[in-house]
MIDREN-680903 format. One record per residue (C-alpha): chain; residue in one letter; x, y, z. Coordinates in steps of 0.1 Angstrom, whole numbers, plus 5000, padded with zeros to 4 digits. Layout:
// residues N
A / a / X / Y / Z $
...
// end
This chain:
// residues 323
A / x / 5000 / 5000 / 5000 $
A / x / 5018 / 5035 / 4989 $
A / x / 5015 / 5061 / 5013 $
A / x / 4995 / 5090 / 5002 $
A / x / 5018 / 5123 / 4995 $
A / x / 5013 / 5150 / 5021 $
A / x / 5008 / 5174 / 4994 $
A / x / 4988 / 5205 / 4997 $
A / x / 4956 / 5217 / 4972 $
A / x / 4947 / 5205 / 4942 $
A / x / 4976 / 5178 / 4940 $
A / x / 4962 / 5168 / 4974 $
A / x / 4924 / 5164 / 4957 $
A / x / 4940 / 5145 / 4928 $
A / x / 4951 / 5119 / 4951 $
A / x / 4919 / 5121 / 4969 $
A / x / 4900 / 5111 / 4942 $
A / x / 4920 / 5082 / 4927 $
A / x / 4921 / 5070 / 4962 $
A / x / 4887 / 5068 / 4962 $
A / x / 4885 / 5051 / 4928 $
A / x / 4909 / 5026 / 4940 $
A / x / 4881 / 5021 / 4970 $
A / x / 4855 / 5016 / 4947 $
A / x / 4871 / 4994 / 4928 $
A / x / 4881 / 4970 / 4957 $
A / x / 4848 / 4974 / 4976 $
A / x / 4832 / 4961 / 4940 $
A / x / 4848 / 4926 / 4944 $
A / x / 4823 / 4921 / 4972 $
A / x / 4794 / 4941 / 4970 $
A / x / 4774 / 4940 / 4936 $
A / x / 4754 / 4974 / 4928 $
A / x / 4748 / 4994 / 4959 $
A / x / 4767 / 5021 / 4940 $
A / x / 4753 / 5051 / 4960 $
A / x / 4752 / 5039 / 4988 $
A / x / 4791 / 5025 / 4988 $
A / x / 4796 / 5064 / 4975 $
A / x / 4777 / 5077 / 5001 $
A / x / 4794 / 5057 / 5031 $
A / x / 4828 / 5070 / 5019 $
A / x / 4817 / 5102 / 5020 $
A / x / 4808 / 5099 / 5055 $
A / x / 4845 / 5084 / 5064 $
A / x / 4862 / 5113 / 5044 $
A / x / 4837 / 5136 / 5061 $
A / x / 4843 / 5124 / 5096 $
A / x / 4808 / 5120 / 5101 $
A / x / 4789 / 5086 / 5110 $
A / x / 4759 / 5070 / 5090 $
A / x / 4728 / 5051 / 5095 $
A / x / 4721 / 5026 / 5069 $
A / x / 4683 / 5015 / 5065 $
A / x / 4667 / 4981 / 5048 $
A / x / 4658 / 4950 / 5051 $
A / x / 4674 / 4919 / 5060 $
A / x / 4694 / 4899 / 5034 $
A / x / 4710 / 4935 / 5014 $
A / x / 4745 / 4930 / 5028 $
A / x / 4746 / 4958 / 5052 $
A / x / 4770 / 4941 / 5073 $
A / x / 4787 / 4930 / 5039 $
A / x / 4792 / 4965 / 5029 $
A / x / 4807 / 4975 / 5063 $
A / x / 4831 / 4947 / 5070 $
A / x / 4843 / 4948 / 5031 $
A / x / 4847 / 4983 / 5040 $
A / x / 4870 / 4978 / 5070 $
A / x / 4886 / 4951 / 5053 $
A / x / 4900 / 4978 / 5023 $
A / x / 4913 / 4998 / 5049 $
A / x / 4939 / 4989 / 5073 $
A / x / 4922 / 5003 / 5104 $
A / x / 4910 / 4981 / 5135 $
A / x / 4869 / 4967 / 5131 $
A / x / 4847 / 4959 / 5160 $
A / x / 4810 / 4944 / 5155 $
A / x / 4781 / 4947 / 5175 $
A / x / 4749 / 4930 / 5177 $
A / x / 4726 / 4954 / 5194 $
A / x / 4695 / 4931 / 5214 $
A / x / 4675 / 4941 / 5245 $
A / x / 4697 / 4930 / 5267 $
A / x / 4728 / 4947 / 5260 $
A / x / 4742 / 4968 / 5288 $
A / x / 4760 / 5001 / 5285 $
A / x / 4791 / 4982 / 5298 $
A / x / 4788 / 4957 / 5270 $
A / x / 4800 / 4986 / 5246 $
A / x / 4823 / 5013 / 5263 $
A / x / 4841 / 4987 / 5290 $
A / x / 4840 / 4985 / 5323 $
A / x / 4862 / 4986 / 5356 $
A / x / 4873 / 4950 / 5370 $
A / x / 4897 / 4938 / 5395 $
A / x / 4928 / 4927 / 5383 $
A / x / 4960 / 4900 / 5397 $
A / x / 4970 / 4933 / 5419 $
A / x / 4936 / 4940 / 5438 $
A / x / 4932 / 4976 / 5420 $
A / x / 4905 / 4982 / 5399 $
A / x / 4911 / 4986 / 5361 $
A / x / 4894 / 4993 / 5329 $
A / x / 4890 / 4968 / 5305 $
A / x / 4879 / 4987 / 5268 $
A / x / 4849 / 4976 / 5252 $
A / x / 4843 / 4974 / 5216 $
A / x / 4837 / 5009 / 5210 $
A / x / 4875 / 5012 / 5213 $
A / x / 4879 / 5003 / 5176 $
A / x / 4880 / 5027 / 5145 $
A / x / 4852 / 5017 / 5128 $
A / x / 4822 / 5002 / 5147 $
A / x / 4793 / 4984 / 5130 $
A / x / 4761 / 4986 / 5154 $
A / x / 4741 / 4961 / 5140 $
A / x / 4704 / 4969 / 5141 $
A / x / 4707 / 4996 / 5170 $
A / x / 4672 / 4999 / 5176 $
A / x / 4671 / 4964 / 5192 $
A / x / 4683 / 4979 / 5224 $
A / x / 4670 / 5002 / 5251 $
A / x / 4674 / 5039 / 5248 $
A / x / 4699 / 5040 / 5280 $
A / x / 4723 / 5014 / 5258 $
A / x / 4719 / 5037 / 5225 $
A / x / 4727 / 5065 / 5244 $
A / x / 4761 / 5055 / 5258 $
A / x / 4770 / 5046 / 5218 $
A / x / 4755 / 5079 / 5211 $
A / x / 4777 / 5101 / 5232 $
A / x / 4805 / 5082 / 5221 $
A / x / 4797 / 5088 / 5189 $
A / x / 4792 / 5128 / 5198 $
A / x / 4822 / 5131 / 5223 $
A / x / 4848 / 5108 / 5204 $
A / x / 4857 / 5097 / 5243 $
A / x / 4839 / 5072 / 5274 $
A / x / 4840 / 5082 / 5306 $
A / x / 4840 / 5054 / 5332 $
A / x / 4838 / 5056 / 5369 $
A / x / 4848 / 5090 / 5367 $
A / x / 4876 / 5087 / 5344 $
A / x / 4878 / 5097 / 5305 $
A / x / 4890 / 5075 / 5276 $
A / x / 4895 / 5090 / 5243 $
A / x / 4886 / 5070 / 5216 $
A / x / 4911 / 5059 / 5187 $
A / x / 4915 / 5078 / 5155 $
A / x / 4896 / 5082 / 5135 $
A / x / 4866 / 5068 / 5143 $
A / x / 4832 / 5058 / 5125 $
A / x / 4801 / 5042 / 5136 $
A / x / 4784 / 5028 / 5109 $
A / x / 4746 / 5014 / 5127 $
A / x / 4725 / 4994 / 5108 $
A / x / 4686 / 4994 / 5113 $
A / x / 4654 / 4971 / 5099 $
A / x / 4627 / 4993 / 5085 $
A / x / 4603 / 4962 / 5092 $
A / x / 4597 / 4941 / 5122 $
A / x / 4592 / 4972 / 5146 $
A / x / 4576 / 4952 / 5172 $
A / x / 4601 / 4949 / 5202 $
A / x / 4621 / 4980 / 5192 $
A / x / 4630 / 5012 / 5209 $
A / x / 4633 / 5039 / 5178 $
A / x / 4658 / 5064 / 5180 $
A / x / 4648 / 5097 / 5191 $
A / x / 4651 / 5127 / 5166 $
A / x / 4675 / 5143 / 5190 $
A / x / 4696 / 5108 / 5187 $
A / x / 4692 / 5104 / 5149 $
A / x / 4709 / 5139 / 5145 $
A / x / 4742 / 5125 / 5152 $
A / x / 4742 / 5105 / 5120 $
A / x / 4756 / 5129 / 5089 $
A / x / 4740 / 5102 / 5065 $
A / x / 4708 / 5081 / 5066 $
A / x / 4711 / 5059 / 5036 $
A / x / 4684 / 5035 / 5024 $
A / x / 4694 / 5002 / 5007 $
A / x / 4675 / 4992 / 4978 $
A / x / 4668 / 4954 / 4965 $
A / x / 4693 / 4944 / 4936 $
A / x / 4680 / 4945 / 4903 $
A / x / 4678 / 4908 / 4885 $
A / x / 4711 / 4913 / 4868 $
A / x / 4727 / 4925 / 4901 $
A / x / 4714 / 4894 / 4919 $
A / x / 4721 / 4870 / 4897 $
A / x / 4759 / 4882 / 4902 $
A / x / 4751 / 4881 / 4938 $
A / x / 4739 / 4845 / 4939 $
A / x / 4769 / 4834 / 4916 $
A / x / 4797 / 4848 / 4936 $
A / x / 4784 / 4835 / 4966 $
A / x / 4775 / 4804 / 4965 $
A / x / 4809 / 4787 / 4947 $
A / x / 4838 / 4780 / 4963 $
A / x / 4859 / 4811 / 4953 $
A / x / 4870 / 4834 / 4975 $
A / x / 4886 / 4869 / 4967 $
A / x / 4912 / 4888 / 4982 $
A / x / 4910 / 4923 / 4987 $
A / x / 4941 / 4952 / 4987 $
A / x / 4940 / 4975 / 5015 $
A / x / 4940 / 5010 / 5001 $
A / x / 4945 / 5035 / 5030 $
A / x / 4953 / 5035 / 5068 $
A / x / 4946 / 5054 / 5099 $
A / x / 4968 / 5085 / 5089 $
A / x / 4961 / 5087 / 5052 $
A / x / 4925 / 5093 / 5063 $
A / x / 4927 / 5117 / 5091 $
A / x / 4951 / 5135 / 5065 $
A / x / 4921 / 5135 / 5040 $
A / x / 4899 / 5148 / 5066 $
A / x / 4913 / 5179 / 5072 $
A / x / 4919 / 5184 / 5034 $
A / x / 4881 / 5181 / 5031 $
A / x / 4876 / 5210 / 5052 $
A / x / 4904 / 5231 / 5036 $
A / x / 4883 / 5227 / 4998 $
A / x / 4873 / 5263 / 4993 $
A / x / 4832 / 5270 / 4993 $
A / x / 4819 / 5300 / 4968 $
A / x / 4794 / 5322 / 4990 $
A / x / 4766 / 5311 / 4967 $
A / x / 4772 / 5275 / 4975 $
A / x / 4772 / 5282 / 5010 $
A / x / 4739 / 5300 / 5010 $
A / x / 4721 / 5274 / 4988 $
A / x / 4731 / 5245 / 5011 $
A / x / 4715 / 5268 / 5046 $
A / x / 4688 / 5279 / 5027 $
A / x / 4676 / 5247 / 5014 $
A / x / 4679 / 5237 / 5052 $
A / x / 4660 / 5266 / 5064 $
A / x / 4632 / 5260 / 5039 $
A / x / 4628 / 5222 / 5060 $
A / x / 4613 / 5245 / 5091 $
A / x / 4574 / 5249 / 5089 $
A / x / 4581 / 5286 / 5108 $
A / x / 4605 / 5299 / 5085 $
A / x / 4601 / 5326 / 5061 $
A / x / 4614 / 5311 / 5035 $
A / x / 4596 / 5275 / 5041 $
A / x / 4574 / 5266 / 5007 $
A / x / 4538 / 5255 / 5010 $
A / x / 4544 / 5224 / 5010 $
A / x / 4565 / 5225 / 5043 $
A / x / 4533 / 5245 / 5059 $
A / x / 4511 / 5218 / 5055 $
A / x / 4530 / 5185 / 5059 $
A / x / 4562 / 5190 / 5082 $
A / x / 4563 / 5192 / 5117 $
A / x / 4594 / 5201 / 5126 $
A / x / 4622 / 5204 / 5101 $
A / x / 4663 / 5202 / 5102 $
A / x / 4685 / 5218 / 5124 $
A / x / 4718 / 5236 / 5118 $
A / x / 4741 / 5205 / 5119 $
A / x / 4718 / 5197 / 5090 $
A / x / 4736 / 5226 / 5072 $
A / x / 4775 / 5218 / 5083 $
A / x / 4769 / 5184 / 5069 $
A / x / 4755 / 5199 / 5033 $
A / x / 4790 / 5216 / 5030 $
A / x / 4809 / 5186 / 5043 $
A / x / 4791 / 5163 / 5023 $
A / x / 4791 / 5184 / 4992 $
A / x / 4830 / 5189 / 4994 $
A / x / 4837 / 5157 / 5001 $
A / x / 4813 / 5144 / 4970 $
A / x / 4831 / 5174 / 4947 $
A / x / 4867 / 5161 / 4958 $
A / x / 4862 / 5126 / 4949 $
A / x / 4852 / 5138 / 4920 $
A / x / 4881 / 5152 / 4909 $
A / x / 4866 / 5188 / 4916 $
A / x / 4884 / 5214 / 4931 $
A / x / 4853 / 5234 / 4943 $
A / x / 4817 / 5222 / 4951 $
A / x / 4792 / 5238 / 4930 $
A / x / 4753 / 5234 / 4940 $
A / x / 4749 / 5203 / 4924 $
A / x / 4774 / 5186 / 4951 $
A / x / 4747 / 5200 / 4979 $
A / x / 4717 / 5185 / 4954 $
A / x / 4734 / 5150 / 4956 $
A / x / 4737 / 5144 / 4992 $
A / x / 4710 / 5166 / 5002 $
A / x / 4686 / 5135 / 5006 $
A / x / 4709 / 5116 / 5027 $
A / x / 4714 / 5144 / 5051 $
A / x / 4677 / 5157 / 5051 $
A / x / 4656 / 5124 / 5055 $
A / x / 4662 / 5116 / 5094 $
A / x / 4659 / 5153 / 5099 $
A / x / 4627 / 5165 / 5090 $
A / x / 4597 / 5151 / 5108 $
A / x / 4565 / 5148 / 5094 $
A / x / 4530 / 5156 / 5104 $
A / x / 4496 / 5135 / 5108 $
A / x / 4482 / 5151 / 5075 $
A / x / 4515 / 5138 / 5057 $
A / x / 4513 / 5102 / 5069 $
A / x / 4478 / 5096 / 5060 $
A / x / 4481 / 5111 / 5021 $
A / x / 4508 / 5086 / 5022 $
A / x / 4536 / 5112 / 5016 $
A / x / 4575 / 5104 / 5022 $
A / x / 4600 / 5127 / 5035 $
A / x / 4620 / 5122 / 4998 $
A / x / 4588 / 5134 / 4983 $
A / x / 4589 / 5160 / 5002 $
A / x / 4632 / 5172 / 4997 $
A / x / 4620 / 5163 / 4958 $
A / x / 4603 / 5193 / 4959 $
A / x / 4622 / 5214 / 4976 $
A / x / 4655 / 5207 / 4956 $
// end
C-alpha cells in the first residue's frame, strides 16, 4: 500500500480522488450494485461523520461495512445490538485485576470503525452510551475519561420492518448521524451476480488501500476545499426551507412538516458536498454537490406531520420538491 503524498491543494484532491476510485474498485469485488450507497458511506468516512444505513434483512449491510473495514487497514469491531445489552457491554468496564486495583477493560467501541448492527434492538439507555460516544469521540467510566482511537466511524445498521420489540431512536439521537442511507433490493442482473459469487467456492482477496493517517490526513483536506458564498447559501437555505416557521419555508412545508432540520443539518451539506466534489476530481463544490447528498442528510431530519402520513407522503417526496 503506497503512502499518500502530504501534498497541499489540488495535487492533494487529485490523490483524493484516485484514492477513492481505487476504493470503489476493491469494495466492488464484494458488493454488487449498491453504488450510491458505497459512494455515500465514503463520503461519511472522508467527512468524519457517521451513517445510519436503512433496509431489510438479506441487502448486505454488514457486507458493505466489513468489506469496507477490510479495504482499509484500520481496526473493526462488530456489535449486535438486542434488548439486553448493557452500557458496559460497549464502552468497558472497571474489574479487579492479579493486583487487587480496579482497572478498565475497553469495550468494543475502542475500535476505529464500529458496525452497530440493528441499533434499535436495544434500550434507549444502551443507544445512548453509543451515542455520546459517537458525539464526544471519548467514554468516561467511573469518573475517568478515555479517548477514543482515531479516526473513528460508527456505521449502525437498522430494519425498516419488524418494529415490534424496538425502541426507535429519538430525533435528537438520529441527528448524530451525517447520513441516513436507504438500501434498495438488487435488480435481476445485480442478483444473479450476487447468487453466483456466493454460492461457489471462490473466495477473493481484497488490497487495502489506505490507513489510519492517510484518512485523518484526507479529513482535514476536506475541510480546507474552498466553498463559493453562493454555494454556502444554497446549502443553509435549502435547510432553512425544512422549518414549517421559516420565512422562507414553501407551502408544501406549511402543511406537511412538523418540525424540520436543524443547523448540523447545514454543516453536513457543506461537508458532504465537498467531500462528494473532491472525489470527483473537483476542486470546488458547485450546487449540484449539495443537490446529491442533500437527501441523505435531510431524510432523518425532517419530521413529518399527521396530514403527511395519511396522504401517504415520504420525506423524499417531500426534499424532491424542495430541491
Amino acid at each position: 500500500m503506497q503512502e499518500v503524498k502530504q501534498s497541499s491543494g489540488k495535487e492533494a484532491v487529485d490523490e483524493l480522488s484516485r484514492k477513492y476510485t481505487l476504493l470503489r474498485k476493491e469494495i466492488g469485488k464484494i458488493i454488487v450494485g449498491q453504488d450510491k450507497v458505497v459512494e455515500t458511506v465514503i463520503i461519511s468516512l472522508f467527512s468524519n461523520g457517521h451513517s445510519l444505513l436503512v433496509g431489510v434483512p438479506g441487502l448486505a449491510k454488514t457486507l458493505l461495512v466489513s468489506t469496507i473495514s477490510d479495504v482499509l487497514d484500520l481496526d473493526f469491531k462488530r456489535i449486535q445490538f438486542t434488548p439486553d445489552l448493557m452500557p458496559s457491554d460497549i464502552t468497558g468496564s472497571e474489574i479487579l485485576g492479579d493486583n487487587r486495583q480496579f482497572q478498565f477493560n475497553q469495550g468494543p467501541i475502542f475500535s476505529n470503525i464500529v458496525l452497530a448492527d440493528e441499533i434499535n434492538r436495544t434500550p434507549p439507555k444502551t443507544q445512548a452510551a453509543l451515542l455520546e460516544a459517537m458525539q464526544e469521540r471519548s467514554v468516561t467510566v467511573a469518573g475517568e475519561n478515555f479517548p477514543l482511537p482515531q479516526p473513528f466511524f460508527v456505521l449502525a445498521t437498522q430494519n425498516p420492518i419488524e418494529q415490534e420489540g424496538t425502541y426507535p431512536l429519538p430525533e435528537a439521537q438520529l441527528d448524530r448521524f451525517m447520513f441516513n442511507i436507504p438500501l434498495q433490493y438488487p435488480s435481476y442482473e445485480e442478483e444473479l451476480q450476487v447468487v453466483k459469487a456466493t454460492t461457489g467456492t471462490h473466495a477473493m482477496d481484497l488490497d487495502q488501500i489506505l490507513n489510519g493517517k492517510e484518512i485523518q490526513f484526507f479529513q482535514k483536506l476536506i475541510r480546507q476545499i474552498p466553498l463559493a458564498d453562493n454555494v454556502l447559501e444554497y446549502a443553509v437555505r435549502l435547510v432553512h426551507k425544512t422549518r414549517p416557521e421559516g420565512e422562507q419555508s414553501p407551502d408544501v412545508v406549511k402543511e406537511y412538516i412538523q418540525w424540520g432540520a436543524g443547523p448540523r443539518a447545514s454543516q453536513y451539506l457543506v461537508l458532504g458536498a465537498k467531500c462528494h466534489a473532491a472525489i470527483h476530481g473537483k476542486y470546488s463544490p458547485d450546487i449540484e454537490d449539495v443537490q446529491a447528498i442533500a437527501d441523505y442528510v435531510l431524510r432523518h431530519r425532517i419530521v413529518k406531520n399527521y396530514k403527511a402520513e395519511a396522504e401517504g407522503l415520504s420525506e423524499e417526496d417531500i426534499i424532491r420538491q424542495l430541491l
